[in-house]
C-alpha positions, -999 to +999 in steps of 0.1 A: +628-230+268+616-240+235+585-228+217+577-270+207+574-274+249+544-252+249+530-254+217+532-293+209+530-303+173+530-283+134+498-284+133+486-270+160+509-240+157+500-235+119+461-234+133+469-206+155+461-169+150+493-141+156+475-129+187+470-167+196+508-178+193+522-146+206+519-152+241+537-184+236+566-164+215+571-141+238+570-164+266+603-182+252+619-153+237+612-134+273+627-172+288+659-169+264+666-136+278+664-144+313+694-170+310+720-163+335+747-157+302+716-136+288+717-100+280+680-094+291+674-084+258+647-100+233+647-111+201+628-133+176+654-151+164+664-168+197+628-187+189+635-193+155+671-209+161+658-240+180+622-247+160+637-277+141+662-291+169+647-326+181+641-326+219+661-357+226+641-388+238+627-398+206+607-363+204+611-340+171+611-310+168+587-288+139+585-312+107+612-302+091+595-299+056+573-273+069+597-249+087+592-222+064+560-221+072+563-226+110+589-199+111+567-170+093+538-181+118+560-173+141+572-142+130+540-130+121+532-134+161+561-117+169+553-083+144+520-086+160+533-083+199+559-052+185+527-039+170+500-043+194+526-030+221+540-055+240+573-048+228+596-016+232+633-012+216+656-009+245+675+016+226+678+030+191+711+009+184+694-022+198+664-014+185+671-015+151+687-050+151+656-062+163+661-066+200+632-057+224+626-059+260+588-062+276+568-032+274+545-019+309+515-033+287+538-068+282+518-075+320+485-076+303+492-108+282+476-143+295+498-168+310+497-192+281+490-228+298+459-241+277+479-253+247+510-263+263+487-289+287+468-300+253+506-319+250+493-345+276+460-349+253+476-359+220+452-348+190+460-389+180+437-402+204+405-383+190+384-397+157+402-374+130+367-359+121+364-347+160+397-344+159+391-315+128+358-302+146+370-301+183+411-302+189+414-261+185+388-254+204+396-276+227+432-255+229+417-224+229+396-232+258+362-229+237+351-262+261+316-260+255+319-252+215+343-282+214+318-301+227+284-292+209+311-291+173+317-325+187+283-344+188+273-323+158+297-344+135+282-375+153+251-364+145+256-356+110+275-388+105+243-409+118+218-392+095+244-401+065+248-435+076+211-442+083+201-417+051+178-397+070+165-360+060+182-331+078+154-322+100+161-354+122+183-348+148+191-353+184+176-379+206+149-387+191+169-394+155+194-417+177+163-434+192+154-441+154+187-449+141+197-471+168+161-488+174+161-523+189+144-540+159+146-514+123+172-491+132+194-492+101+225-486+126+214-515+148+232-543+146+208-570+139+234-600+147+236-586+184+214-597+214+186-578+220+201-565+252+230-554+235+207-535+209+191-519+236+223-508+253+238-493+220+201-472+218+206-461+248+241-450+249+234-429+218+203-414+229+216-406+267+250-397+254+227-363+229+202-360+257+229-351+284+258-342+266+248-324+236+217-306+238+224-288+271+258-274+256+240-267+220+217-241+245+249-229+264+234-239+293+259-259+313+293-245+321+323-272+317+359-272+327+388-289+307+391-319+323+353-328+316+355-312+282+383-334+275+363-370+284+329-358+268+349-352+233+361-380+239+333-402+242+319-380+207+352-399+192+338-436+203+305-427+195+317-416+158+338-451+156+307-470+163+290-451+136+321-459+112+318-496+122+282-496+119+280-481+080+267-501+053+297-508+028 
């Protein structure tokens, strides 16, 4: 197993906190062990050996350029499992060269899955302002503070574009932006039908999407996290489009 098949990009491993990335360090280290020709024994370096090896198929491995700093990420998560007591020497001999087995409190740790399924939802596809704003959270399974950091930016970026005061927000400052025959984010060459579509997808878009998450009043899973971030990002390339030069 290789720590770039759960964790998917530099990135996204640079972002993440020692207590973050230390489930997905042990989980390979703990993985390299359990080979048939393994010793049962842990140790860091069986991570560190492979970050840089491409994965065949096109797929790199860690950028290359920034492997000193993927490999003290990763060492910092591993001194944080040996600290926090995950880890226990097997033996003193052992021990002091750095091998370590699973410790009874080793069972505590979360089955790390969130980040190494955020693979199949490439950061690529996402406006890189949501992208900045959401992707982590996102990964971390923050769903409903991915979504409310998402329509945030949208709405920031509308009350640039349009130049309104900061004390216009929501619905009712997409209703403005957006209206039918002054918005300044209206696209006046349009049909008026198509005007009133764009309104409307704006203002139906904060009503049901963003103001019930802002109150933390809706509960979300990934999957529908996923698509309503996603619809943040279209929303945010209309705005781009829509700008005055």
């Amino acid at each position: 197993m290789r720590l770039i098949e759960l964790v998917p990009d530099t990135d996204t491993l640079l972002a993440l906190q020692p207590e973050e990335l230390g489930p997905y360090v042990f989980k390979v280290a703990q993985a390299e062990a359990n080979k048939p020709m393994g010793n049962r024994l842990m140790h860091v370096q069986t991570v560190t050996a492979q970050l840089g090896v491409p994965l065949g198929n096109g797929r790199p491995g860690y950028e290359q350029g920034r492997m000193g700093e993927v490999e003290r990420a990763v060492l910092a998560a591993w001194h944080w499992l040996d600290r926090e007591g995950y880890l226990d020497p097997p033996d003193d001999w052992n021990g002091r060269n750095g091998f370590r087995v699973p410790s009874r409190k080793a069972g505590e740790l979360n089955d790390p899955r969130a980040i190494q399924a955020a693979a199949k939802f490439p950061k690529a596809l996402l406006h890189p302002t949501i992208a900045e704003r959401a992707y982590m959270p996102l990964l971390r399974g923050d769903f409903s503070d991915a979504i409310t950091r998402s329509f945030t930016a949208v709405e920031q970026a509308v009350r640039a574009a349009g130049k309104y005061r900061e004390d216009q927000v929501g619905v009712a400052l997409m209703e403005e932006a957006f209206n039918v025959d002054r918005g300044p984010l209206s696209d006046m060459s349009r049909p008026v039908g198509e005007r009133v579509g764009m309104r409307n997808l704006f203002a139906g878009a904060f009503g049901l999407h963003r103001n019930p998450h802002a109150h933390g009043a809706v509960a979300v899973d990934e999957a529908k996290a996923r698509e309503i971030v996603m619809l943040a990002a279209h929303l945010m390339r209309i705005v781009d489009a829509r700008r005055q030069p």
